[in-house]
C-alpha positions in Angstrom: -14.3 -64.9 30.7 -11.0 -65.9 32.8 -8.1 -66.6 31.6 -6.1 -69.5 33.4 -2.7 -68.3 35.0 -0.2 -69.2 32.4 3.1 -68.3 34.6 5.9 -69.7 32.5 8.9 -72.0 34.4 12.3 -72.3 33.0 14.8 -75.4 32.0 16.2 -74.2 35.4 13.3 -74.1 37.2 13.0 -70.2 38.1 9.5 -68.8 37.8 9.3 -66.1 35.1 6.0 -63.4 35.3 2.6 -63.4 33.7 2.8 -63.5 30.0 1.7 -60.0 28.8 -1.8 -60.7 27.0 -3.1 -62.8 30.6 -6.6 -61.8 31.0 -7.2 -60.8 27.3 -10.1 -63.5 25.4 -9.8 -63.6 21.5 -12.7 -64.8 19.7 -11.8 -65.4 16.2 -13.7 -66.6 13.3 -10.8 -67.9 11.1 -9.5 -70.1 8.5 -6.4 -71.0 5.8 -3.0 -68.6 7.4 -3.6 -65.1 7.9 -6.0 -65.0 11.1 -4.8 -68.3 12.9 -1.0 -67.2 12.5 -2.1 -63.6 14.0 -4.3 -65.4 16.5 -1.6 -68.0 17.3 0.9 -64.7 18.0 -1.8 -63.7 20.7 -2.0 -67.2 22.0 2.0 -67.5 22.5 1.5 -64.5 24.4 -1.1 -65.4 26.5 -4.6 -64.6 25.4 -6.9 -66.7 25.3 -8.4 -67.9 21.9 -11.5 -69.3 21.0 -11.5 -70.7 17.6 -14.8 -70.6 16.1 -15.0 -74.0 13.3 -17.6 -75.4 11.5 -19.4 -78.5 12.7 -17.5 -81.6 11.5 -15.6 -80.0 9.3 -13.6 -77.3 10.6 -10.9 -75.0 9.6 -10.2 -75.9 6.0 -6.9 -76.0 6.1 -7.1 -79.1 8.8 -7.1 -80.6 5.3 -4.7 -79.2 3.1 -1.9 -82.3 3.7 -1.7 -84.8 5.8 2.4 -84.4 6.0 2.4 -84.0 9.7 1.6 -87.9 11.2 -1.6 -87.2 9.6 -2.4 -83.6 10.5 -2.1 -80.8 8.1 1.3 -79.0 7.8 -0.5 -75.4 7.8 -2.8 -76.2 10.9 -0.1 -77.3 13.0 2.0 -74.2 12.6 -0.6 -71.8 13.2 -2.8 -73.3 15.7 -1.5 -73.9 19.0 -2.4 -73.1 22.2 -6.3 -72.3 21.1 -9.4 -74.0 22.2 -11.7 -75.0 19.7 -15.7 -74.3 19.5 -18.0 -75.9 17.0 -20.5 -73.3 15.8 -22.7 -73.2 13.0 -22.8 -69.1 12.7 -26.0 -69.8 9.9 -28.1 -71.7 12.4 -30.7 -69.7 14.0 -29.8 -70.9 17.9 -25.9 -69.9 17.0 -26.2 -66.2 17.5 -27.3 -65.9 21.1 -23.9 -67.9 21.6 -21.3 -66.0 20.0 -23.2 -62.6 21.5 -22.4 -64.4 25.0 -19.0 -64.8 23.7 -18.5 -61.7 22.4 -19.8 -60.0 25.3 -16.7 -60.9 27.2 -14.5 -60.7 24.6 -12.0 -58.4 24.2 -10.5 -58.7 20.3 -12.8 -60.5 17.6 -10.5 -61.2 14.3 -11.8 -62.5 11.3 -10.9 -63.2 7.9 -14.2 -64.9 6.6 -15.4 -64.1 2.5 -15.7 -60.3 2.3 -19.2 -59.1 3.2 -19.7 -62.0 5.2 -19.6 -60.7 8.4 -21.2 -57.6 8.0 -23.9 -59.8 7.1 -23.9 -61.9 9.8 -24.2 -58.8 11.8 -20.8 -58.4 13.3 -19.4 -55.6 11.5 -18.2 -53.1 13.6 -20.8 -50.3 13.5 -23.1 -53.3 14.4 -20.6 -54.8 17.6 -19.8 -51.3 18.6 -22.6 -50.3 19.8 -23.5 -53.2 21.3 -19.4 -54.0 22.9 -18.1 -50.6 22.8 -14.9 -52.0 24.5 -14.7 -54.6 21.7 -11.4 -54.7 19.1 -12.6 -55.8 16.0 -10.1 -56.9 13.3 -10.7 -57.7 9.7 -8.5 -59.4 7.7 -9.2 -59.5 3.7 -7.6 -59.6 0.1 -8.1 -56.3 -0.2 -9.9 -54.0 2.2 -13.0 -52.0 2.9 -14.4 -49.8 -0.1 -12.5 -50.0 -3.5 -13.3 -51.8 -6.5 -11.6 -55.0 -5.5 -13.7 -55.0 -2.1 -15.5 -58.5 -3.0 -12.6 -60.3 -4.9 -11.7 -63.1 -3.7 -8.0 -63.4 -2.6 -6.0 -66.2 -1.9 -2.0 -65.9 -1.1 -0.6 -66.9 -4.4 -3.0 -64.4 -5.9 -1.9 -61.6 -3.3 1.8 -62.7 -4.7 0.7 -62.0 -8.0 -1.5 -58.2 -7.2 1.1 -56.8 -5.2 3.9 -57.4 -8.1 6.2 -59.9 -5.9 5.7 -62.2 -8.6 7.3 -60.0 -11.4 10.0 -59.0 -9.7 10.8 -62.9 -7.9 11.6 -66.1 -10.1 14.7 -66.7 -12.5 15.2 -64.4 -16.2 13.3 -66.4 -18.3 10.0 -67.2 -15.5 8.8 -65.0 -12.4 8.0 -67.4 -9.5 6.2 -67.4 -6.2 7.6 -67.6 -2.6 8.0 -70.6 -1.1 5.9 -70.1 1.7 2.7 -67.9 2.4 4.3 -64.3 2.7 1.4 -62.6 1.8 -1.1 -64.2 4.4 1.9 -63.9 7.2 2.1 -59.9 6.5 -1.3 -59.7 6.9 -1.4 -62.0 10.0 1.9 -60.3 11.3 0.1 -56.6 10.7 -3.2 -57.7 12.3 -1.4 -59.2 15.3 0.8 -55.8 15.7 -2.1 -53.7 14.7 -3.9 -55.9 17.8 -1.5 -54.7 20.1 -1.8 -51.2 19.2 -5.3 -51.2 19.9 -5.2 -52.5 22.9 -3.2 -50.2 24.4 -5.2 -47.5 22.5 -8.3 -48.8 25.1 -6.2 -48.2 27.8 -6.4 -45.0 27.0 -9.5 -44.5 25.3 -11.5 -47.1 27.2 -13.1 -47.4 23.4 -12.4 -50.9 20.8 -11.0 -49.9 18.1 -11.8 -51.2 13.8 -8.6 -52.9 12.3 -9.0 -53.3 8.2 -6.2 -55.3 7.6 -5.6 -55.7 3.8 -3.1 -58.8 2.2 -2.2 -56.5 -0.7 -1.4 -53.4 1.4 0.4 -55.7 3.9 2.5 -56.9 0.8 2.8 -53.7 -1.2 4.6 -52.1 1.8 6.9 -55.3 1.7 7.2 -54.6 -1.7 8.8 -50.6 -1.1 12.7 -51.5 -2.3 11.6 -52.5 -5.7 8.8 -49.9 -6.2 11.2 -47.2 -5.4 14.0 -48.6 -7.3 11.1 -48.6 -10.5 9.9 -45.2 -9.3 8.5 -42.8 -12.1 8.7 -45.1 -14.4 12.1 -46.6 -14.3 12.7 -50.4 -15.2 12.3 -52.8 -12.5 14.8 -54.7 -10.6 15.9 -57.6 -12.6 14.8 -61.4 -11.7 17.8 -63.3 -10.8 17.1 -66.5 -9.2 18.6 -66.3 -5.8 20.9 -64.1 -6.4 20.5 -60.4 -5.9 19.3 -58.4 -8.8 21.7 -55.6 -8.0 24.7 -56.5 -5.7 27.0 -58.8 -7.1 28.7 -61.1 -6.1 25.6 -61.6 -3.6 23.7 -65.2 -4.2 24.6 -68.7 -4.5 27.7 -70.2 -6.3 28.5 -74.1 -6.9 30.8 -76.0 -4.3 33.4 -78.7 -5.5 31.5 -81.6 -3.4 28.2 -80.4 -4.7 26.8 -78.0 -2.0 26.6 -74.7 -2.6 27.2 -71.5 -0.7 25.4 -68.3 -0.6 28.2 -65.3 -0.5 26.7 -61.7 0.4 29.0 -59.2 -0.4 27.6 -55.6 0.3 30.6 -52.9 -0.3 33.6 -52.1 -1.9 35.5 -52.6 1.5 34.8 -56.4 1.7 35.0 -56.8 -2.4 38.6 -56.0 -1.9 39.3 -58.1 0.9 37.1 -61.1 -1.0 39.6 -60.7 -3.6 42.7 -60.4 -1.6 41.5 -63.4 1.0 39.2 -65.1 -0.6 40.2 -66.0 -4.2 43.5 -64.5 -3.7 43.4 -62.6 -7.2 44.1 -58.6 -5.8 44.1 -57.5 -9.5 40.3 -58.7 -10.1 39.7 -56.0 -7.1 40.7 -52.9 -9.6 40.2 -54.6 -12.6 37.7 -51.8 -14.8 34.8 -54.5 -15.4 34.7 -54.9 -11.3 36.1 -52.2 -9.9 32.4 -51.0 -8.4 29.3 -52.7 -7.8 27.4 -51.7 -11.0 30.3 -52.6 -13.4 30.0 -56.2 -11.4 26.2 -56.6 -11.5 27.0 -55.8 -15.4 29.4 -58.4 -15.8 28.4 -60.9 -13.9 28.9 -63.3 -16.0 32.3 -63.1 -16.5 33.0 -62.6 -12.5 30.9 -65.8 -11.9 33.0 -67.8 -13.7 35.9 -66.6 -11.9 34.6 -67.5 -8.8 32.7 -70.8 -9.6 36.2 -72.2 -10.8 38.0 -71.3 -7.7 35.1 -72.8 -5.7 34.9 -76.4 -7.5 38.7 -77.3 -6.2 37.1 -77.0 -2.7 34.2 -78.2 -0.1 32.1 -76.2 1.8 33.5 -76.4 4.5 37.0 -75.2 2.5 35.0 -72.1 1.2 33.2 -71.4 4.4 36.6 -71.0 6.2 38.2 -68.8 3.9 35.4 -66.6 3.8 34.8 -66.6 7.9 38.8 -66.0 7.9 38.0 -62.9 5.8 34.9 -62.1 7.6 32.8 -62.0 4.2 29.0 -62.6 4.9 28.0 -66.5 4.2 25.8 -68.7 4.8 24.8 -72.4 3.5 21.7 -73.2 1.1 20.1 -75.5 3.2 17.1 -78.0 2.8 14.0 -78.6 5.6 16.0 -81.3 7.0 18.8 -79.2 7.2 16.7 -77.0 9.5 15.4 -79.6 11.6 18.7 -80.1 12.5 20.5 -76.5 12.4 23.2 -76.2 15.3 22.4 -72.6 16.0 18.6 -73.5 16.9 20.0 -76.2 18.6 22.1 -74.6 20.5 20.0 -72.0 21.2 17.9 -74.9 22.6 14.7 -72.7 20.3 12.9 -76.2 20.1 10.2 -77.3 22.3 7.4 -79.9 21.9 3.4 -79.3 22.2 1.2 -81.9 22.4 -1.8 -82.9 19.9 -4.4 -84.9 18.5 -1.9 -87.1 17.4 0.7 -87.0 19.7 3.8 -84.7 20.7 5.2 -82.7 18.0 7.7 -80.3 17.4 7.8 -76.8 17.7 9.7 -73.5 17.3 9.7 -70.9 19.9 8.8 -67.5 18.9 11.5 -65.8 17.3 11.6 -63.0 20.1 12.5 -64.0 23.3 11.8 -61.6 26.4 13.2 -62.2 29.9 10.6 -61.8 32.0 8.5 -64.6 30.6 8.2 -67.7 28.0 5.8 -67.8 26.0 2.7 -69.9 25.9 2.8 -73.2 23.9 -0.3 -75.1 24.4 -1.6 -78.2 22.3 -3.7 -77.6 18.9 -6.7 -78.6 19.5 -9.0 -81.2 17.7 -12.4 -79.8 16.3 -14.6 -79.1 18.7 -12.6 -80.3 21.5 -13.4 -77.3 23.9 -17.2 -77.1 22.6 -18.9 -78.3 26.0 -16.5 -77.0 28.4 -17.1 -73.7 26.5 -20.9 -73.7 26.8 -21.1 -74.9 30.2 -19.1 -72.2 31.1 -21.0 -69.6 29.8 -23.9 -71.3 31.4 -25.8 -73.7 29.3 -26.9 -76.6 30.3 -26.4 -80.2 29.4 -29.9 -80.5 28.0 -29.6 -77.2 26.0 -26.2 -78.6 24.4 -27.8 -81.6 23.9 -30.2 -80.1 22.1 -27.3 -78.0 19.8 -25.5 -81.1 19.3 -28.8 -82.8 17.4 -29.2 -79.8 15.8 -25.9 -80.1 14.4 -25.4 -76.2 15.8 -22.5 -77.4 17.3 
């Protein structure tokens, strides 16, 4: 299956190379984050995706909102540049398709109900014989074998498993992220894992089996506190947003009702933060603060301190003083805030892509190579690609026709 040249152009109008996954085909049976933000990763960087949805209905998480001028907040972000294929994969006439597909395939990913596939006959034993060349990645709540093999796993629930929860939230009530971490670990895993194995087949000349688990993906995120609570010790702390064990490090209370996020991390800059900052050099050796345990300790008391200073001032009063000192900073900010943040601005990191319903907004990827940009293609409607799809690999109108009444397709 070809992949279109996707050579890349410039603001400036200089050709840049071929994007570094030209020439690979992804056939992905996906839905909800994890898979579609890995796929969408191989899609910025060139591959081509085929995104297998059910007739009429599609990805599930077309529908979680409708926040984005009627498209759904989660499906935009992680569904560009793909093409998408209608397929019923439990109607008899839909198997000889995807074994075309796959046949000239070079990664399948999915992330359907565990057991699922294997059913279907696409596990890897069962592709690998058939498409020895074939990369095969699984994404699931848990992984292959082990008691929680056929739990069901959702990212909230992954949150809770991998003990992000417990240690996330203020004293009094543990709290989730605010966006999907555990499906993008898993999706940011499976897309690096991806990579590997592809250049383990240039080796190899062999497809390689990628079980790629959300609680694993998140328990190795989850290393700083599990060491910190290792043999038994307690746990860090929740603290809001503030650190649970460098202080001052989290968010204090501006004068004109912003608030800034300090991050102090060494004795070095607590001296200067004193000296510059709030201009009180004996707070920098007074016993209670003198290290950063005694301050974590007394935090109460140092908070005060510095919430008073703070309320005589702005931000932008407290974000000078601190720059002037060099003392980490940085402003809680809302989405809007974002939207409109001069670094990424400046940085010119927004683009548009195009739609179902128009042009919309998007980031670049966060790492930027000089040889090439990367790929951002529309998202697709369901089933938009469908017939172009099948008549490329060679059925005919009447056949799809025939699919279509079926509701195969």
């Amino acid at each position: 299956m070809s992949n279109t040249p996707l050579n890349s152009t410039t603001s400036s109008g200089v050709k840049k190379g071929p994007l570094p996954l030209e020439g690979i085909t992804v056939v992905s049976l996906e839905h909800a984050i994890a898979a579609p933000f890995c796929t969408r990763q191989l899609a910025d960087m060139g591959a081509r995706v085929i995104k297998i949805e059910r007739p009429g209905v599609g990805d599930f998480a077309r529908k979680y909102d409708e926040r984005t001028r009627g498209m759904a907040s989660h499906f935009v972000w992680t569904n560009r540049s793909k093409e998408s294929l209608t397929l019923d994969l439990k109607h008899a006439d839909a198997g000889p398709v995807l074994e075309q597909l796959l046949a000239q395939a070079d990664v399948l990913v999915q992330n359907l109900a565990p057991g699922a596939a294997a059913r279907m006959g696409l596990s890897f034993e069962a592709l690998h014989a058939k498409f020895p060349k074939l990369i095969v990645c699984d994404i699931s709540g848990y992984g292959e074998g082990g008691p929680y093999e056929t739990k069901k796993a959702y990212d909230l629930l992954i949150q809770s498993e991998s003990g992000f929860v417990s240690v996330t939230g203020s004293a009094e009530e543990p709290s989730k992220a605010g966006c999907s971490i555990a499906d993008i670990s898993a999706g940011s895993y499976a897309y690096s894992s991806i990579l590997n194995a592809l250049l383990l087949r240039h080796k190899t000349g062999l497809g390689s089996h990628l079980d790629v688990s959300m609680l694993e993906s998140m328990v190795e995120w989850m290393s700083f506190p599990l060491y910190y609570a290792f043999e038994g010790a307690a746990p860090p702390p929740r603290a809001g947003a503030s650190h649970a064990t460098i202080y001052p490090y989290g968010p204090f209370p501006v004068g004109d009702g912003n608030t800034i996020m300090l991050g102090l991390q060494n004795e070095r800059e607590w001296v200067i933060f004193c000296e510059k900052v709030i201009e009180q050099k004996s707070l920098a050796v007074d016993p209670e603060f003198d290290n950063n345990t005694k301050r974590t300790a007394n935090r109460a008391r140092l908070r005060a301190v510095i919430v008073e200073l703070f309320s005589k001032m702005t931000i932008a009063q407290v974000e000078r003083k601190l720059e002037d000192a060099q003392i980490a900073n940085a402003r809680v900010n809302e989405m809007k805030d974002v939207w409109a943040h001069p670094q990424l601005k400046a940085r010119n990191r927004w683009t548009e892509v195009q739609s179902p319903v128009g042009l919309l907004p998007a980031l670049l990827p966060p790492a930027t190579n000089n040889q090439f940009d990367a790929r951002m293609d529309p998202i697709p409607g369901i089933g938009e690609h469908t017939r172009a799809i099948l008549k490329e690999l060679g059925v005919d109108e009447a056949a799809v026709a025939r699919l279509a009444a079926d509701k195969a397709i």
